[in-house]
MARBA-3410 file (N, C-alpha, C, O; in Angstrom, 1 decimal):
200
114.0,103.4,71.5,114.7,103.3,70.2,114.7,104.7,69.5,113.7,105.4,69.5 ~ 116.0,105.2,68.9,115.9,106.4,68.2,115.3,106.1,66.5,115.3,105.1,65.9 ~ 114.8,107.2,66.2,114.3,107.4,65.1,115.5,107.7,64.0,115.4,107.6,62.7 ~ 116.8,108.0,64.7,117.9,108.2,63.6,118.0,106.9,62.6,118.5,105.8,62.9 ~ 117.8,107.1,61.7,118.8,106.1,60.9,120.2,106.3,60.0,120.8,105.4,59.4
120.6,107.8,60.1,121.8,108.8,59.4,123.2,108.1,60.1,123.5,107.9,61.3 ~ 123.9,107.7,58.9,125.5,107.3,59.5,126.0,108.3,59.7,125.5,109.4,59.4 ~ 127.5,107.9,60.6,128.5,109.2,60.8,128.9,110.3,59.2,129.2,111.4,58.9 ~ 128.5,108.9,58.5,129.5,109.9,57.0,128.2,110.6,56.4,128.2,111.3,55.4 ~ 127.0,110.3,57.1,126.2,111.2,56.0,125.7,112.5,57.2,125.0,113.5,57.1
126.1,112.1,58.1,125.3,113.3,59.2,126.3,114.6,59.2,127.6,114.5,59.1 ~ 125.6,115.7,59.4,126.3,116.7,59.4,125.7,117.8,60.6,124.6,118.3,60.9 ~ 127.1,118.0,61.3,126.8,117.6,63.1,127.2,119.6,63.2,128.0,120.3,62.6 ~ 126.4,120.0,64.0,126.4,121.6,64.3,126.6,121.9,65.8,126.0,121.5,66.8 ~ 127.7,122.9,65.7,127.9,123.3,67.0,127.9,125.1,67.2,127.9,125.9,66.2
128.0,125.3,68.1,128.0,127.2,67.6,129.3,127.1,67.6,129.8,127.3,66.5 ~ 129.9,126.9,68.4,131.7,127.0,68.8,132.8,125.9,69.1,132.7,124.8,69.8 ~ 133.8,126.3,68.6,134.6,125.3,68.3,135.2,124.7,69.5,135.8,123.7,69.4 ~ 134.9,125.4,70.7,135.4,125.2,72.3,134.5,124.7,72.4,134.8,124.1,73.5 ~ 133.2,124.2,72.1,132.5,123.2,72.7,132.5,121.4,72.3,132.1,120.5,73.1
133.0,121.1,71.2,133.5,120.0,71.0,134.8,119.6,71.5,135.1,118.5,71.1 ~ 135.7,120.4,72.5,137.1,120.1,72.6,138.0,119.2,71.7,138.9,118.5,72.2 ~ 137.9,119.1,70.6,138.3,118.1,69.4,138.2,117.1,69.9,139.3,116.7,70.1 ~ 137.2,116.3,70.2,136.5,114.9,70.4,136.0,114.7,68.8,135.7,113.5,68.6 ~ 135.9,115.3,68.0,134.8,115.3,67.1,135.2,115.6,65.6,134.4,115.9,64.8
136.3,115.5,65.5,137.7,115.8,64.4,137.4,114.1,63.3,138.1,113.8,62.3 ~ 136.2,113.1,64.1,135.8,111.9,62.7,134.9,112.3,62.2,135.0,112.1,61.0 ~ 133.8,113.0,62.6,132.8,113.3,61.9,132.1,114.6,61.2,131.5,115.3,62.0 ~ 132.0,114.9,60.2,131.8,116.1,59.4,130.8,117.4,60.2,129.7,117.8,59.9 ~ 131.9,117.9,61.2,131.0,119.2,61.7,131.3,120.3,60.9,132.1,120.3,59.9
130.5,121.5,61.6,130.1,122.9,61.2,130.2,123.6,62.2,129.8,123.1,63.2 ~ 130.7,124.8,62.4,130.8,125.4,63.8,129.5,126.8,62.9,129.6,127.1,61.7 ~ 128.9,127.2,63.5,128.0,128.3,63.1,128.5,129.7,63.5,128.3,130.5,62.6 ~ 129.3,130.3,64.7,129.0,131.0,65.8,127.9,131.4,66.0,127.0,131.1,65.2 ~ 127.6,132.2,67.1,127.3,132.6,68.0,125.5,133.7,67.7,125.4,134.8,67.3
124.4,132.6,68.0,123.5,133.5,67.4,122.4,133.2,66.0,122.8,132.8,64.9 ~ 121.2,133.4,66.4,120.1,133.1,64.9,120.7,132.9,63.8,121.1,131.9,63.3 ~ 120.8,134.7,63.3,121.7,134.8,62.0,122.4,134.0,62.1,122.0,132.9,61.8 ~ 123.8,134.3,62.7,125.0,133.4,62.0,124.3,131.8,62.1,124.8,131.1,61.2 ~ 123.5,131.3,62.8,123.3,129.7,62.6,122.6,129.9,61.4,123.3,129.7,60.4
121.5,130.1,61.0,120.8,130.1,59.8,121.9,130.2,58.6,122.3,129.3,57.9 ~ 122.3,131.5,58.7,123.5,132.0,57.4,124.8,130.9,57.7,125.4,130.7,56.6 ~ 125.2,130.5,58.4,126.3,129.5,58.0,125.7,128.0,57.8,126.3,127.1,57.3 ~ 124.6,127.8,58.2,124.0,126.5,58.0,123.7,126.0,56.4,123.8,125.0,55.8 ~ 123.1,127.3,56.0,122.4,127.5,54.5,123.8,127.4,53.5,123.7,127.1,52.3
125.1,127.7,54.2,126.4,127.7,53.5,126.9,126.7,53.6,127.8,126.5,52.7 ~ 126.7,125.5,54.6,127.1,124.5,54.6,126.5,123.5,53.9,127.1,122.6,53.3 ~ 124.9,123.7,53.8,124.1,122.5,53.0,124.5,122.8,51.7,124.8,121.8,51.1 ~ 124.5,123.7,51.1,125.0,124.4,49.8,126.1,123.6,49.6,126.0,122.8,48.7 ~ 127.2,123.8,50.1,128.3,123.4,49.7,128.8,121.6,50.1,129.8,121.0,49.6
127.9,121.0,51.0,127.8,119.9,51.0,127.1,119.2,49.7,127.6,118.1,49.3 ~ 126.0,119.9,49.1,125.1,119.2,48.2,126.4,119.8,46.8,126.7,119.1,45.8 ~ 126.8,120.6,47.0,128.1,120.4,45.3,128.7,119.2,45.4,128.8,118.5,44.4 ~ 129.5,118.7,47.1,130.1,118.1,46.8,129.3,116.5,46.4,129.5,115.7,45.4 ~ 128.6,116.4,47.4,127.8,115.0,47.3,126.9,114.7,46.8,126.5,113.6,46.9
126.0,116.2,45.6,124.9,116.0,44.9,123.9,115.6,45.6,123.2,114.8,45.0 ~ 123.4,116.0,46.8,122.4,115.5,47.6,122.7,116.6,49.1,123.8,116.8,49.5 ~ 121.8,117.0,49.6,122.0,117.6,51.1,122.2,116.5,51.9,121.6,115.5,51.6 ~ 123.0,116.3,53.1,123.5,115.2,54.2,121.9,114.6,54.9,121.0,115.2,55.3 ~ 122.0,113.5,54.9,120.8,112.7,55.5,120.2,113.0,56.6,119.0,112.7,56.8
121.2,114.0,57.8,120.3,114.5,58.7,121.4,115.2,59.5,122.4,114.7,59.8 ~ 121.0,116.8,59.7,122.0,117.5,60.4,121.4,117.0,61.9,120.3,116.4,62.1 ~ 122.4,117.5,62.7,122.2,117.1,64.1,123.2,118.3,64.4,124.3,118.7,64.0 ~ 122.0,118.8,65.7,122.9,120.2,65.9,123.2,120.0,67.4,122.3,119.8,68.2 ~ 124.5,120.0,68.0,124.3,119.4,69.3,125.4,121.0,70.3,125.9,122.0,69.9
125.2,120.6,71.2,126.1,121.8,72.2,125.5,122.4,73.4,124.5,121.7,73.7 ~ 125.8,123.4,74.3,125.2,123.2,75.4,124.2,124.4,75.6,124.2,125.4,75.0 ~ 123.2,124.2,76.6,122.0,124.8,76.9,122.2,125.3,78.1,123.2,125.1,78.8 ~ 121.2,125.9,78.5,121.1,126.3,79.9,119.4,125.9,80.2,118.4,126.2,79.4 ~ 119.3,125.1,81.6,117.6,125.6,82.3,117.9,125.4,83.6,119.0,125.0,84.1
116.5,125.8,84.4,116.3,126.2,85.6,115.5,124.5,86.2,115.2,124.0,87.2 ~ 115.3,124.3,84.9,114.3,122.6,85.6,115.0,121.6,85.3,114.7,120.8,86.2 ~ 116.2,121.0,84.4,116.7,120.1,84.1,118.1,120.2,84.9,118.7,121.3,85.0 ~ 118.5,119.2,85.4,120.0,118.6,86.1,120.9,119.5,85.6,120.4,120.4,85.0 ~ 122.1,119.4,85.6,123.2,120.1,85.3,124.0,118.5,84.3,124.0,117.3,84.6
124.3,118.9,83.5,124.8,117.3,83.2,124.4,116.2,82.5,125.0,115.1,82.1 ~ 122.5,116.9,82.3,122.1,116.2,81.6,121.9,116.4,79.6,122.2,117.5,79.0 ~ 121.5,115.4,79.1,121.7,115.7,77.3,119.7,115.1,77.1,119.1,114.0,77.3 ~ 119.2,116.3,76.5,117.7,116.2,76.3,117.7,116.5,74.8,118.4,117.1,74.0 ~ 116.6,115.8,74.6,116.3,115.8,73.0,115.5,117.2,72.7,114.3,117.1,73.1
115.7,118.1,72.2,115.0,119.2,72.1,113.6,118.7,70.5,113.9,118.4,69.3 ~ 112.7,118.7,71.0,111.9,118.5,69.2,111.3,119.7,69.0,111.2,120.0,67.8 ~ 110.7,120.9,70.2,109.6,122.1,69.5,110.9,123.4,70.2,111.6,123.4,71.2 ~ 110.8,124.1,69.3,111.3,125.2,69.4,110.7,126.4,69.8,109.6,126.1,70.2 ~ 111.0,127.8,70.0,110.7,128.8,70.6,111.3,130.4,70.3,112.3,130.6,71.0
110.9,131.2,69.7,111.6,132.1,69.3,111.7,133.3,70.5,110.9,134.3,70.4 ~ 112.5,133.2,71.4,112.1,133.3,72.7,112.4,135.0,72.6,111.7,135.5,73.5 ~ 113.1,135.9,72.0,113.0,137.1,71.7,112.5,137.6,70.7,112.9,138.6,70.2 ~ 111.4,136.9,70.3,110.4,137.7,69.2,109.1,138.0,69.9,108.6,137.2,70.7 ~ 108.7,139.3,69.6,107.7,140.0,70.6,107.3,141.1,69.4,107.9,142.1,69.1
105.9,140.6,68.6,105.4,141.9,67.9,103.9,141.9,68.7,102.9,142.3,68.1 ~ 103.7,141.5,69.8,102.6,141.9,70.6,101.6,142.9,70.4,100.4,142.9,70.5 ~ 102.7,144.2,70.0,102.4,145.8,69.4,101.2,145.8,68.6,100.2,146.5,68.5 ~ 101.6,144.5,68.1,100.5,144.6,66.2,99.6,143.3,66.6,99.5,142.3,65.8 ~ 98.9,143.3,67.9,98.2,142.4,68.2,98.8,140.4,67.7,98.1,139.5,67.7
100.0,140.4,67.5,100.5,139.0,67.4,100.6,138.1,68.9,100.7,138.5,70.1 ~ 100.5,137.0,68.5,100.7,136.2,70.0,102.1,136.5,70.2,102.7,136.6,69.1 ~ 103.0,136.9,72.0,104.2,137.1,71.7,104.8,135.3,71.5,104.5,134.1,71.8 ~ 105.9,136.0,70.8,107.1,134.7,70.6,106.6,134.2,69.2,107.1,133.3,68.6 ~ 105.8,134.8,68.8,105.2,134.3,67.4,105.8,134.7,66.1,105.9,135.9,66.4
106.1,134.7,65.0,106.7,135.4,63.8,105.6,136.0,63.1,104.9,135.1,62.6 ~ 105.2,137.5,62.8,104.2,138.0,62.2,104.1,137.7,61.0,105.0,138.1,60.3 ~ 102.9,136.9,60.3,102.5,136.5,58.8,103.2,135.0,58.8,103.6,134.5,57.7 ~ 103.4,134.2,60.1,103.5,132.7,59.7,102.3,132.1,60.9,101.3,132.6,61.5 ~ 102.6,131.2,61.0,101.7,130.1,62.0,101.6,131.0,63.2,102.6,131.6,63.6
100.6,130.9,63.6,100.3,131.8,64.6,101.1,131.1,66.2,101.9,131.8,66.8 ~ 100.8,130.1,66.5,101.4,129.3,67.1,102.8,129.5,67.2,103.6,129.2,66.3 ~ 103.2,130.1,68.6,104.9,130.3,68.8,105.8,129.4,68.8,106.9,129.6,68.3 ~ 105.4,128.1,69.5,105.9,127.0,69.2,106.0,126.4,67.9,105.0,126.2,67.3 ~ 107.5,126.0,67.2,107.6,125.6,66.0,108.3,124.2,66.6,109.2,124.2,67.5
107.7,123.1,65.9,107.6,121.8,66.1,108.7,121.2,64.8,108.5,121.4,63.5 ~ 109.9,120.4,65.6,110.7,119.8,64.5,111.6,119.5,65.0,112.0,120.1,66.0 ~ 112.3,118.3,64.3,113.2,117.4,65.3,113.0,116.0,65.4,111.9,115.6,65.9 ~ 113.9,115.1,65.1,113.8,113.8,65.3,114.0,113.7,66.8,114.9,114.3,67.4 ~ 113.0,112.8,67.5,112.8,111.8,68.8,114.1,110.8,69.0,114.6,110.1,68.2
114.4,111.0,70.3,115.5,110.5,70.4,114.7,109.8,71.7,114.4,110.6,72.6 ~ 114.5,108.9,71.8,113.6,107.9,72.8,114.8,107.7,74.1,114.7,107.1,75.2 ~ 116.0,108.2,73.5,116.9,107.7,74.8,117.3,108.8,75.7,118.1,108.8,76.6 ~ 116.3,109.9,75.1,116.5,111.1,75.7,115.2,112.1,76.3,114.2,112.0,75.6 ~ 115.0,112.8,77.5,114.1,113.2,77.6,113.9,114.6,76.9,114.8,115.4,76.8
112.7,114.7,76.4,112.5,115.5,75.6,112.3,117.0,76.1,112.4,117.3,77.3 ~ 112.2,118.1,75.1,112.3,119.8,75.8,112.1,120.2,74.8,112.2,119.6,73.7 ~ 111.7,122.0,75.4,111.3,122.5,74.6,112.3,124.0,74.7,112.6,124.6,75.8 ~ 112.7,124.2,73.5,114.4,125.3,73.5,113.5,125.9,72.9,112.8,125.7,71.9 ~ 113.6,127.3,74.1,113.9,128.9,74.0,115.2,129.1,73.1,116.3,128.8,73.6
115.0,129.9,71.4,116.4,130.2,71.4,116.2,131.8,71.1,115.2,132.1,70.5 ~ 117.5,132.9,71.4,117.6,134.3,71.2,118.2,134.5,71.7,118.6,134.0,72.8 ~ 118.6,135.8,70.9,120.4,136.2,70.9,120.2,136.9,71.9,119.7,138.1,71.8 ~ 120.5,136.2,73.1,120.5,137.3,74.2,121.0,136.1,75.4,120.2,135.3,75.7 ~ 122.1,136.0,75.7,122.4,135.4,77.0,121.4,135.4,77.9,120.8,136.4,78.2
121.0,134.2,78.3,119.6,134.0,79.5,120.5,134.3,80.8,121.7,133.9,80.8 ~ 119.9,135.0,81.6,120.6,135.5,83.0,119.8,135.4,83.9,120.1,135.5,85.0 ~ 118.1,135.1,83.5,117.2,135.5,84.5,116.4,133.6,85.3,115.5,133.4,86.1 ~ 117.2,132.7,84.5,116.3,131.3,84.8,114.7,131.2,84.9,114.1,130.3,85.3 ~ 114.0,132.5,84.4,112.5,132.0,84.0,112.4,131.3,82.7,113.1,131.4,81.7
111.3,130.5,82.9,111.2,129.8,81.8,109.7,130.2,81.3,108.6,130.2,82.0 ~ 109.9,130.5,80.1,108.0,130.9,79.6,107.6,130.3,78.3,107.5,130.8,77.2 ~ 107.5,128.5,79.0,106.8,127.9,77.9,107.9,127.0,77.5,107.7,126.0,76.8 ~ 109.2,127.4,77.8,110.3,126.4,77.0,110.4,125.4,78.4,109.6,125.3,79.3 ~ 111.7,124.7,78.3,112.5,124.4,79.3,114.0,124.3,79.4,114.8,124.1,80.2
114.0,124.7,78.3,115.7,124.7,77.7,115.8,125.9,77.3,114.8,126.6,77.1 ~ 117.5,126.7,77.0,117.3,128.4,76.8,118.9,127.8,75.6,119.8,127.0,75.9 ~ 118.8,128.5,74.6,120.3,128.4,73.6,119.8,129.6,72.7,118.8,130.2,72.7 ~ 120.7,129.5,71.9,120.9,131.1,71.0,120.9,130.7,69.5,121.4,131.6,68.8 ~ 120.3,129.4,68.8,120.6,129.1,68.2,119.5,127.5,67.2,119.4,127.3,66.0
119.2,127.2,68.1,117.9,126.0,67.7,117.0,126.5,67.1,117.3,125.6,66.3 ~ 116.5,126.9,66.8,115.0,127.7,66.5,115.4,128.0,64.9,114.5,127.7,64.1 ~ 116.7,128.5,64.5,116.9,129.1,63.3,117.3,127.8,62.6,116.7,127.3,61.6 ~ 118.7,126.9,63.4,118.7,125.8,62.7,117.6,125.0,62.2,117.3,124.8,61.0 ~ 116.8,124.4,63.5,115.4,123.7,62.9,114.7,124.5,61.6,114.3,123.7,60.7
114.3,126.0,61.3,113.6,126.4,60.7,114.6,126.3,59.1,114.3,125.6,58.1 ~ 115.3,126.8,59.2,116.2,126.3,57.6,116.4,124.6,57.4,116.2,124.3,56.3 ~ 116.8,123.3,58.3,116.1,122.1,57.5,115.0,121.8,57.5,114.7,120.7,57.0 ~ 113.8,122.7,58.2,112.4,122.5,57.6,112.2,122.9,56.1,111.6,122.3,55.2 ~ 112.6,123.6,56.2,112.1,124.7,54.8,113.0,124.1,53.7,112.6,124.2,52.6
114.5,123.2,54.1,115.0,122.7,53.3,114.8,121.2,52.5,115.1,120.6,51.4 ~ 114.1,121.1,54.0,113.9,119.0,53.8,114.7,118.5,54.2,114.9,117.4,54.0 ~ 115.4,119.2,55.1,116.6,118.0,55.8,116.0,117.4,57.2,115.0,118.0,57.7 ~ 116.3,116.7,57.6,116.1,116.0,58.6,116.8,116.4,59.5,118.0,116.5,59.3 ~ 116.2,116.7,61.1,117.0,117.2,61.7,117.2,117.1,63.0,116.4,116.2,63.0
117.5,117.2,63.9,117.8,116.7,65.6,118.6,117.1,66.5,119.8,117.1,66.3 ~ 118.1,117.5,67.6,118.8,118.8,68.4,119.0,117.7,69.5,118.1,116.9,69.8 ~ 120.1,117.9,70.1,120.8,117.2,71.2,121.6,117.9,72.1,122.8,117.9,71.8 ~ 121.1,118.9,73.5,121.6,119.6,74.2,122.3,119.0,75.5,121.9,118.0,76.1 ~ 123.8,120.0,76.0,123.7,119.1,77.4,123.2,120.5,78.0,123.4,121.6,77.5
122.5,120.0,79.5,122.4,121.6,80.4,123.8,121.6,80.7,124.4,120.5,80.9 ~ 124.3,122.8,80.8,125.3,123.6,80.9,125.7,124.4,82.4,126.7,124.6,83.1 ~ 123.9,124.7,82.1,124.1,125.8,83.4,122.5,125.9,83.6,121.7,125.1,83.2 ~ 122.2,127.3,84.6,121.2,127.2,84.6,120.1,128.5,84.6,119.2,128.8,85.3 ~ 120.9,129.0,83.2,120.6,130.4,82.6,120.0,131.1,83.3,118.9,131.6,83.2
120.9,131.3,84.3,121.0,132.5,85.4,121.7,133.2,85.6,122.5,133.0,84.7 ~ 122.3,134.5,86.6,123.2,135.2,86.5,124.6,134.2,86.9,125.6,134.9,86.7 ~ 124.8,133.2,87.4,125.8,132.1,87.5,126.3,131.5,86.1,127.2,130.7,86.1 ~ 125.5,131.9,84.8,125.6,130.9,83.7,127.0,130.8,83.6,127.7,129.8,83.8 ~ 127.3,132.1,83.1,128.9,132.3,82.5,129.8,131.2,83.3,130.5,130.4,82.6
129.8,131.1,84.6,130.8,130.5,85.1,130.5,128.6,85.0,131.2,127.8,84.6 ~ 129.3,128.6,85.4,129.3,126.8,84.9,129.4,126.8,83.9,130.0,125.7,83.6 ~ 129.2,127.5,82.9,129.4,126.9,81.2,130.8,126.5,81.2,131.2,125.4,81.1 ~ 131.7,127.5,81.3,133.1,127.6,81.2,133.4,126.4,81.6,134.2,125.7,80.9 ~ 132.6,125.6,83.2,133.4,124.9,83.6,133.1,123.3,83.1,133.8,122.3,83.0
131.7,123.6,82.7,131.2,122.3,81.8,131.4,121.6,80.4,130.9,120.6,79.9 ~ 132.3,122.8,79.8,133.0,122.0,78.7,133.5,121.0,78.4,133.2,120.7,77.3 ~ 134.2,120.3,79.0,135.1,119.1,78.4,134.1,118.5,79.1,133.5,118.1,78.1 ~ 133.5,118.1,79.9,132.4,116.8,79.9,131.3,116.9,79.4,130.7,115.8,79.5 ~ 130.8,117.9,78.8,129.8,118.3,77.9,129.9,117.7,76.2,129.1,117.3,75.4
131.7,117.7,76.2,131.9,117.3,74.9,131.9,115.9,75.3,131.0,115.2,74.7 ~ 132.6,115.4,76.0,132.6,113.7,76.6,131.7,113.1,76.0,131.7,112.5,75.0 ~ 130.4,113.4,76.8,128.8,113.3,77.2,128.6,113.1,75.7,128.6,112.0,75.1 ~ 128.5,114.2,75.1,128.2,114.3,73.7,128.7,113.7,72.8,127.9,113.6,71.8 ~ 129.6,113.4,72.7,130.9,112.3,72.0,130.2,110.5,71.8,130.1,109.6,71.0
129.7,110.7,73.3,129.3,109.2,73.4,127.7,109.3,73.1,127.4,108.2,72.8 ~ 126.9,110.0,73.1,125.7,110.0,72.5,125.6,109.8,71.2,124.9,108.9,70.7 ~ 126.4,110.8,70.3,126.5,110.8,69.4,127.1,109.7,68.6,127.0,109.8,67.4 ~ 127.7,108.7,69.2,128.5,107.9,68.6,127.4,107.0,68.6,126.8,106.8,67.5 ~ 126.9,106.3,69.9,125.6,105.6,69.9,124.4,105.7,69.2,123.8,104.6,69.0
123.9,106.7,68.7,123.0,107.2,68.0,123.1,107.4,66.6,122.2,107.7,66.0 ~ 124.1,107.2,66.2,124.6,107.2,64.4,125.0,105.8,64.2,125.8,105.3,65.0 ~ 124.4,105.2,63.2,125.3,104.1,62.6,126.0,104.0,62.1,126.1,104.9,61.3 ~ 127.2,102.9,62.0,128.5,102.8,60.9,127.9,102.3,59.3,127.0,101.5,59.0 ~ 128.9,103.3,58.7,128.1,102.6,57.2,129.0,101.9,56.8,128.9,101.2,55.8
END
């Protein structure tokens, strides 16, 4: 059983790019971020903002969904991401654990995300850096993007839930399976997401 209880009209659904929904997804109130920490944080923080003018309340639970890359999971498959990974942060220099943010929880892993019981769970590496190399250190999933969303509806109180399909398998091959996994990535996602939200 999922832990969601957020309808289509109160969820507010995140993608980085607008080519990854192939307009399957034109009922329910998305956000495209582009490409990257920043722009997800900074367009996310613009969205709850301007969702809470209109509705006097932030959306019941963002759900950020789109595609990943790993080296251990299927090609095809959609995993519930809950701990995150700031997988290009390295202050090592200044004695910090790497992957850790200097002056917060020492612990690299940041933990957050609603449980989707119908999905096997993972742990997303995200940093602005195209994965090309398929090692995995500590994650099992690789995106450019999870890490910042989760961290702005923690800090906000939103409720929140990461839903990736693998893509590829963030290696020097990525570029070309991604391209090619789009339209069933949105399919895939289309029907999860429809299942997983209730009608209000």
């Amino acid at each position: 059983m999922s832990e969601i209880k957020a309808s289509t009209e109160t969820t507010l659904i995140i993608f980085a790019l607008e080519e990854e929904s192939r307009g399957l997804f034109d009922k329910f109130n998305v956000l495209y971020t582009g490409v990257g920490k920043v722009n997800a944080a900074y367009n996310l923080m613009l969205g709850l903002n301007a969702w809470k003018e209109k509705h006097g309340a932030y959306p019941e639970l963002v759900l950020n969904i789109g595609s990943a890359g790993s080296s251990l999971f299927k090609h095809g498959t959609i995993v519930n991401c809950t701990q995150f990974i700031q997988r290009d942060m390295d202050a090592t220099a200044f004695g910090h654990c790497r992957f850790a943010t200097p002056n917060e929880d020492s612990s690299p892993v940041f933990s957050a995300g609603l449980r989707c019981e119908e999905f096997t769970q993972a742990v997303c590496g995200s940093g602005d850096s195209f994965a090309t190399d398929g090692t995995m250190h500590g994650w099992n999933t690789v995106d450019m993007e999870a890490y910042a969303l989760a961290k702005v509806c923690v800090g906000q109180k939103v409720p929140f839930c990461c839903l990736k399909y693998i893509s590829d398998s963030g290696d020097e091959d990525a570029s070309g399976h991604w391209d090619k996994a789009m339209l069933s990535m949105a399919q895939k996602l289309h029907n999860a997401v429809s299942n997983i939200l209730k009608k209000s």
